[in-house]
C-alpha positions in Angstrom: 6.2 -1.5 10.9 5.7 1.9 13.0 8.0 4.5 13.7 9.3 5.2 17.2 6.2 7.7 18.9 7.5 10.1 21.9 6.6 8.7 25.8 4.2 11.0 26.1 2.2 9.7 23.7 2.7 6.3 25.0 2.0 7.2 28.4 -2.0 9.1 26.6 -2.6 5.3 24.9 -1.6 3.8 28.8 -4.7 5.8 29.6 -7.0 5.4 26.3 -6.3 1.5 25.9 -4.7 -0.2 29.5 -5.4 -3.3 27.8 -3.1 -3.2 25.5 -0.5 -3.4 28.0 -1.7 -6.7 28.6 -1.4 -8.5 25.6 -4.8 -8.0 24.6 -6.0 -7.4 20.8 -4.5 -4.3 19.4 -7.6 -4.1 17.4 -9.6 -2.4 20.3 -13.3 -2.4 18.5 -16.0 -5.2 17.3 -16.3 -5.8 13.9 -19.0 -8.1 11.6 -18.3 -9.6 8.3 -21.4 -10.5 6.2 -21.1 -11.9 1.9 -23.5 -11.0 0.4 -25.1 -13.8 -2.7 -23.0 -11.9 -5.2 -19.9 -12.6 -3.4 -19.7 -8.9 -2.1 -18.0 -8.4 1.7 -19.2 -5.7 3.9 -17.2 -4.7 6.9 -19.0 -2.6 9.3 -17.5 -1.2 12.6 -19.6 0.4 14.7 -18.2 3.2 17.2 -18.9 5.8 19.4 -17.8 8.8 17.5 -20.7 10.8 16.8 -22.5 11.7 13.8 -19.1 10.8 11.7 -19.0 7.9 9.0 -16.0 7.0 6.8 -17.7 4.7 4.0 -14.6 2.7 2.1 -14.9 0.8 -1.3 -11.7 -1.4 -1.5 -11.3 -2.3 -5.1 -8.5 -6.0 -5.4 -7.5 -4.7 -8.7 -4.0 -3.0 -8.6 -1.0 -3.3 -10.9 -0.7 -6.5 -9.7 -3.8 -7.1 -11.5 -2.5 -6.4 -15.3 -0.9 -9.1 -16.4 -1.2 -9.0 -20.1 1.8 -7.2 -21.9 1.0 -4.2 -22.9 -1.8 -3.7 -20.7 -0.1 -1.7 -17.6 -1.9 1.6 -16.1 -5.6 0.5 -16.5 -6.0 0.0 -12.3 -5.0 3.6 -12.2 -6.8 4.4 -15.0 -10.3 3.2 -13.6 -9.3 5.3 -10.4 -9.5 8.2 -12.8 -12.6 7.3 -14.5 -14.7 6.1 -11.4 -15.1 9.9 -10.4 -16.7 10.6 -14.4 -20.0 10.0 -13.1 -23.3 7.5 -14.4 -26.1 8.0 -16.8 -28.2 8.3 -13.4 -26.0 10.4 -11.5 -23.6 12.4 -14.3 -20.6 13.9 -12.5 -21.7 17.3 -11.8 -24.7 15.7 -10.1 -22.2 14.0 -8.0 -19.9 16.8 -7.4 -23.1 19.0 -6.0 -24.2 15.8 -3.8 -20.6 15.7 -2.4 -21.2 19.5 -1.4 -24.6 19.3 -0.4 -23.5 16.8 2.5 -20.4 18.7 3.2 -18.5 14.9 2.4 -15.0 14.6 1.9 -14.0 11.9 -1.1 -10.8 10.9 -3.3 -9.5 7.6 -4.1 -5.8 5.9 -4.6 -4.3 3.2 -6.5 -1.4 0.4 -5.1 0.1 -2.2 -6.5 -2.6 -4.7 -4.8 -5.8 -2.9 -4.7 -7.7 0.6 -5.6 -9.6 2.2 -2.6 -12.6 5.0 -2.8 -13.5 7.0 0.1 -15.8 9.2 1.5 -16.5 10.8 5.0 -19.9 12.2 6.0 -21.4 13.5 8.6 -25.2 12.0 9.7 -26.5 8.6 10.1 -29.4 10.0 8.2 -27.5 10.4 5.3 -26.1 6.9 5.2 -28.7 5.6 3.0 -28.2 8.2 0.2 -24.5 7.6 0.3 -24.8 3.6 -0.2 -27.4 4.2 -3.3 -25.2 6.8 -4.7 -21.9 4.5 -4.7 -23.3 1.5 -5.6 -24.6 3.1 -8.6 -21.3 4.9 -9.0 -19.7 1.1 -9.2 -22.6 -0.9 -10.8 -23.5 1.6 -13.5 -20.0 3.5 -14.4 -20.4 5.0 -17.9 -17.5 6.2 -20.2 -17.2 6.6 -23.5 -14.2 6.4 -26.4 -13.8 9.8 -26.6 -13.6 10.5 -22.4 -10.6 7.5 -22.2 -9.2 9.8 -24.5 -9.5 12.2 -23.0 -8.4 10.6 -19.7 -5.5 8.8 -21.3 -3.7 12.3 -22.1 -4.1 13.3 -18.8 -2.8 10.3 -17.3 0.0 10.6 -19.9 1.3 14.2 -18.1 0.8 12.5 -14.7 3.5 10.0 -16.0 6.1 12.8 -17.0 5.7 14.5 -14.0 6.0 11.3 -12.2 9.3 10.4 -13.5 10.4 13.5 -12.9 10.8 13.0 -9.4 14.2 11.1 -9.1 12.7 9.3 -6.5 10.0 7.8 -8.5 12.5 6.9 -11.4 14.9 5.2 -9.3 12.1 2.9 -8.0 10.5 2.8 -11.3 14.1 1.3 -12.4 14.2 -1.1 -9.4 11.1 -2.9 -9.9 11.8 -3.2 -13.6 15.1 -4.4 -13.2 14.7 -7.2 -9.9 11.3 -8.8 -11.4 11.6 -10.8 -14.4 7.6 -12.2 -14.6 5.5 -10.7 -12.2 3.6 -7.9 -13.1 5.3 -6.0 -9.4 7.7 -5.4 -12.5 5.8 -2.4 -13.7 4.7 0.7 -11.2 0.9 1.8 -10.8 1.2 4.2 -13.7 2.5 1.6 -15.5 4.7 2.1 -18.7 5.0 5.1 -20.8 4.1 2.5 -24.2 0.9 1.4 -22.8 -0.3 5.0 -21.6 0.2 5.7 -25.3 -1.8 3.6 -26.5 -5.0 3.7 -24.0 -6.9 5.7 -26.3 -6.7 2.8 -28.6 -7.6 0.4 -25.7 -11.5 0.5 -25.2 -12.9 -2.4 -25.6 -10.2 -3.9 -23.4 -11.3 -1.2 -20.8 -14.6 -2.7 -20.4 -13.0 -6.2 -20.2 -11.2 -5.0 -17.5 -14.3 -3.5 -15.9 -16.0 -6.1 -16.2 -13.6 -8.7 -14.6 -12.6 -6.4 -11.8 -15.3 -4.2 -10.9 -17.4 -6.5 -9.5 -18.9 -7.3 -6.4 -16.5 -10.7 -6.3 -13.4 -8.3 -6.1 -14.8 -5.5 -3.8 -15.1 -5.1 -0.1 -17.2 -2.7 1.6 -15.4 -0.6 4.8 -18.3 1.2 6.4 -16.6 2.5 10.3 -18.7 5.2 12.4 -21.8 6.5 13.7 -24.3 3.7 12.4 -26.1 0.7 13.1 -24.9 -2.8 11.1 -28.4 -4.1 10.8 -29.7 -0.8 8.6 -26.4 -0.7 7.0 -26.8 -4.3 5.7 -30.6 -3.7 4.6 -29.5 -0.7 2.6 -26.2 -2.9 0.7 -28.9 -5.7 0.0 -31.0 -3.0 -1.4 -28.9 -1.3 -3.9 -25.7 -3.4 -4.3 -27.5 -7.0 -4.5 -28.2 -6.8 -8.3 -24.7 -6.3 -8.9 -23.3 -9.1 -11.1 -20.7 -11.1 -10.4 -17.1 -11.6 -12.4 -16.4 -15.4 -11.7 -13.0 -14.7 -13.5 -10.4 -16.1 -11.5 -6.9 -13.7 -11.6 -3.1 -15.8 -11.7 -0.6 -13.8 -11.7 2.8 -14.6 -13.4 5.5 -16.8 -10.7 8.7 -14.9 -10.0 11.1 -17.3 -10.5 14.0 -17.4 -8.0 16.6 -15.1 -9.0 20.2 -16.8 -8.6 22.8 -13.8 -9.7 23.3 -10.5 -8.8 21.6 -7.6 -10.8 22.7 -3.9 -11.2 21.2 -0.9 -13.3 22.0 3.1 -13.7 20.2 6.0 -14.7 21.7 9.3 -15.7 19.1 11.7 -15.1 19.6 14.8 -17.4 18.8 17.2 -14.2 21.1 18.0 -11.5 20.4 15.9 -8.4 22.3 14.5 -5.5 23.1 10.9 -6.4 20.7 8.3 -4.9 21.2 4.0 -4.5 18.3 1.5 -4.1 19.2 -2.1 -3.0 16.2 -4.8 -3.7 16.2 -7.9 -2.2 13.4 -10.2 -3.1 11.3 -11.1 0.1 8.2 -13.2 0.9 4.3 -12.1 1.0 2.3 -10.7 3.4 1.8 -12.8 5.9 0.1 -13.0 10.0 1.2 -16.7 10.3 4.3 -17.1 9.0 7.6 -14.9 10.9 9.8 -14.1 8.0 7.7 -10.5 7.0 7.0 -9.7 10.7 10.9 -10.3 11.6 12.1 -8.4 8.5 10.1 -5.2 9.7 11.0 -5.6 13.1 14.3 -5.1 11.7 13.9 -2.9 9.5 13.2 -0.7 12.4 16.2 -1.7 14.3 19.1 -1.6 12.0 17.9 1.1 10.0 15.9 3.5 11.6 17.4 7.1 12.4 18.2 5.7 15.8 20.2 3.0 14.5 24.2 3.2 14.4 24.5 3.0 10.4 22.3 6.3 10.5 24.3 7.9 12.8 27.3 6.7 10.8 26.1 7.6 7.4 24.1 10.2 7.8 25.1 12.2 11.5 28.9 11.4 11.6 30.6 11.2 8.4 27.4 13.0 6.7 27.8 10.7 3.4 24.0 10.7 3.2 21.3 12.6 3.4 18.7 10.1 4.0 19.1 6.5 4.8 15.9 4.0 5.5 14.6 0.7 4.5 11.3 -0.4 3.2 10.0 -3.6 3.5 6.4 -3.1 2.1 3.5 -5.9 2.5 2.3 -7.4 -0.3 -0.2 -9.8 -1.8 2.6 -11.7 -3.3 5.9 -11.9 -2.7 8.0 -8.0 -3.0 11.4 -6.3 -2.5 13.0 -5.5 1.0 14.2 -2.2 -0.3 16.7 0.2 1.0 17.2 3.5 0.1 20.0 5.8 0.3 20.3 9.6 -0.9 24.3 10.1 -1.2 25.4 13.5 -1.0 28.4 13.0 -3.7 28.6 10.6 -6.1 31.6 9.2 -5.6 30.4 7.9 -2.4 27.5 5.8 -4.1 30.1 2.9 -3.6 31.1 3.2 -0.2 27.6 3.8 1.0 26.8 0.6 -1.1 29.4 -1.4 0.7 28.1 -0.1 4.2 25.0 -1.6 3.9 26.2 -4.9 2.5 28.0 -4.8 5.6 26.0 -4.2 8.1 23.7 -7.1 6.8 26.6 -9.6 7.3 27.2 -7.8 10.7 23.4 -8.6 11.5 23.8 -12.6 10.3 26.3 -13.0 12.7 25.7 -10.8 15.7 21.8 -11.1 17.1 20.0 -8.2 17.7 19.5 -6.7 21.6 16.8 -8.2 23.3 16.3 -4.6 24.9 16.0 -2.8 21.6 13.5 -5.4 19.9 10.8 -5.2 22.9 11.2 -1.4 22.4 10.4 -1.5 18.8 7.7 -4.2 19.6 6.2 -1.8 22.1 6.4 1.7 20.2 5.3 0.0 17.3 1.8 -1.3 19.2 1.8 2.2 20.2 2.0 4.0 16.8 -0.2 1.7 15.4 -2.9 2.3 18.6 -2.6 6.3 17.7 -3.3 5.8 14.4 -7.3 4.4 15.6 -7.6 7.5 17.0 -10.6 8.8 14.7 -13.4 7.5 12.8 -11.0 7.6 9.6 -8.2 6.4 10.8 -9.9 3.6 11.6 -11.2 2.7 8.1 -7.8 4.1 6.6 -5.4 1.7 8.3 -8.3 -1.2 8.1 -8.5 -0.6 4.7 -4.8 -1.3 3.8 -4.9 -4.7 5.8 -8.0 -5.7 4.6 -7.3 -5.6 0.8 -4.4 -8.2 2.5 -6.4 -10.6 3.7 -9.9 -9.6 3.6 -10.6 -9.5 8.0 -9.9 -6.8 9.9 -8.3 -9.5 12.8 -5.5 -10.1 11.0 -3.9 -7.0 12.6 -4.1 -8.4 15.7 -2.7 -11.8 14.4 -0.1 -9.5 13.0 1.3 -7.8 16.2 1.0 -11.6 18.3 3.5 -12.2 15.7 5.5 -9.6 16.4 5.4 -10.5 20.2 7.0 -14.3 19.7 10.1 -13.2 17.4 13.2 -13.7 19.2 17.0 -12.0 17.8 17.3 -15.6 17.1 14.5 -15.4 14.4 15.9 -12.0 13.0 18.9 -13.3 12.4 17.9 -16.3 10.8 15.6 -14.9 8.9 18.4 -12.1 7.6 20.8 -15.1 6.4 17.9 -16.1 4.7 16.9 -13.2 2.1 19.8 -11.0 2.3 21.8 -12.5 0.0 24.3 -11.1 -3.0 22.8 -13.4 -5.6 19.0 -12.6 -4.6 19.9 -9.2 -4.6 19.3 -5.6 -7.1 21.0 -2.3 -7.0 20.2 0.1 -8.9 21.9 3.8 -8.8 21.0 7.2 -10.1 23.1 10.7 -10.5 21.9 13.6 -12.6 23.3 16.7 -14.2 24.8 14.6 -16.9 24.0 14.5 -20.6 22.6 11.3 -22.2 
């Protein structure tokens, strides 16, 4: 859910998007949708920024994807190796294209999907950009010795990774609350399997092949272009692209019925930090339960909110206090995070929270708070369409959801029908001590 935005900037999106303020779409621009035979999606919204185009692969192969033991990190891993270059276009070729058109590119990996970018400037370029990255896609080329290459360097992203206490403490959560799905591991994946990538080629290609298709990709092209031309120049250089046809289950979390707990001693000094996971539902722009459990996030946790003032201002226990209640494919963790300030407060913070969930199962939120989270989040979302990118960026997480751009605006209807009624029944519901994690980190200590 969005943050809180400042009135002025509520009072500029009055001005840019009036109809807004009448229950209209949030999603302010047209869109069109076309499959091509090989089961690839294309996305094209047209707008009336000039000359800029943000041109979005969005891979549906994250760690959610590896599901084999032993087999974690190769979504990240493919993130790496996608910018190695083809026997057409080797990488230095592509590096010199990138500069030639003055283009801005990078990819990122989640737990759902992979996503490659790039933003260009010139219609007149489009063309050359859809050839180049469909052969980028269609024709990647790697060898045994570049995975091991690649493998080593993803190893030292790992360390540096876990460094971050942060990182470890959610590393530790995930691998403590799920028992099955493969949300156990993190994008990076575990340190065992990293190891033994350079061992792991022909299973590399397997993975290729199954994921890096046109079956599991969706094309994101937002900007200064016309659909029609777009479309011509997919069919021309993506429509040989063969098709997986493998069909992806991931492992069933089974219901968990007893509290968990977990610790790690980190051997540098850090202030002392608590994560408590609660496992919540999926994605989802029909049912209430995810839209509810963001709107409160926003209300009982937020800096605004009286356990942050509590916690943090007042008795100054914490340094940080939020919640995180992230959409997913499948069903995730309602997550809140705490950074204590003394260890021996890691307890009484713990408690505090417990508590102000049983508070929030029996007292129902104000009606005059939720519409002003409602509303400021329609805002923040609004500001974030801004540009030509921000488009496509935003789009692009929602998309690899549930494949249409209008499920943002069946997303934020949603939002407008939940009552405190729903929020509280819907906190009775998943905030429970036996479908609960925590998981607790200090530092300084040896192990």
């Amino acid at each position: 859910m969005a943050k809180f935005i400042s009135y002025t900037l509520c009072i500029t999106f009055l001005l840019c998007f009036p109809s807004i303020m009448h229950g209209s779409d949030i999603l302010p621009y047209d869109y069109k949708i076309e499959e091509l035979e090989n089961g690839l999606k294309v996305i094209s919204i047209p707008l009336n920024n000039p000359h800029i185009i943000s041109y979005y692969t969005i891979v549906r192969s994250g760690s959610r994807n590896e599901i084999e033991p032993g087999k974690s990190g190769f979504a990240h891993f493919f993130e790496h190796m996608m910018f190695k270059g083809t026997k057409n276009i080797p990488r230095e070729t592509y590096d010199d294209f990138l500069t030639e058109l003055g283009a801005g590119t990078n990819g990122y990996t989640t737990d759902d999907y992979t996503c490659y970018f790039i933003v260009f400037a010139g219609r007149d370029n489009l063309e050359t950009v859809v050839k180049t990255e469909a052969d980028r896609f269609i024709n990647l080329y790697y060898d045994e010795a570049m995975i091991k290459t690649e493998a080593s360097v993803i190893e030292g992203e790992y360390y540096s990774s876990v460094s971050s206490p942060g990182r470890r403490l959610s590393e530790l959560l995930r691998d403590t609350a799920f028992e099955k799905h493969s949300y156990k591991h993190t994008t990076l994946g575990y340190l065992e399997d990293i190891l033994d990538m350079p061992n792991q080629f022909e299973y590399s290609q397997l993975y290729k092949k199954r994921f890096y298709a046109p079956d599991y990709s969706i094309l994101l092209v937002a900007g200064d272009f016309d659909h029609d031309q777009l479309m011509e120049y997919v069919r021309k250089y993506y429509g040989n692209w063969e098709k997986s046809n493998y069909t992806l289950v991931t492992p069933e979390e089974p219901p968990q019925t007893k509290a968990k707990r977990a610790h790690y001693d980190l051997p540098s000094p850090t202030l002392a930090r608590i994560a408590i996971g609660f496992h919540g539902p999926a994605y989802s722009d029909e049912k209430i339960d995810k839209a509810a459990l963001d709107l409160l996030a926003e209300i009982a946790f937020s800096r605004s909110s009286p356990l942050y003032q509590k916690l943090v201002i007042e008795e100054q226990k914490c340094r940080t206090l939020s919640a995180r209640f992230a959409d997913r494919r499948d069903p995730y963790l309602l997550v809140f995070n705490a950074t204590v300030k003394k260890d021996k407060d890691l307890s009484y913070v713990e408690n505090e929270i417990f508590k102000e969930l049983e508070r929030l199962k029996n007292e129902p939120v104000s009606e005059e708070i939720l519409a002003d989270v409602k509303s400021n989040g329609k805002y923040s979302f609004a500001n974030s369409l801004g540009t030509t990118d921000g488009v496509a960026s935003n789009l692009a997480f929602y998309i690899n959801l549930a494949t249409d751009p209008g499920t943002v605006n069946k997303l934020f209807a949603l939002y407008e029908k939940i009552t405190p009624q729903d929020i509280q029944e819907i906190t009775k519901k998943y905030f429970k001590k036996t479908n609960s994690t925590v998981v607790t980190l200090t530092g300084g200590k040896a192990k």
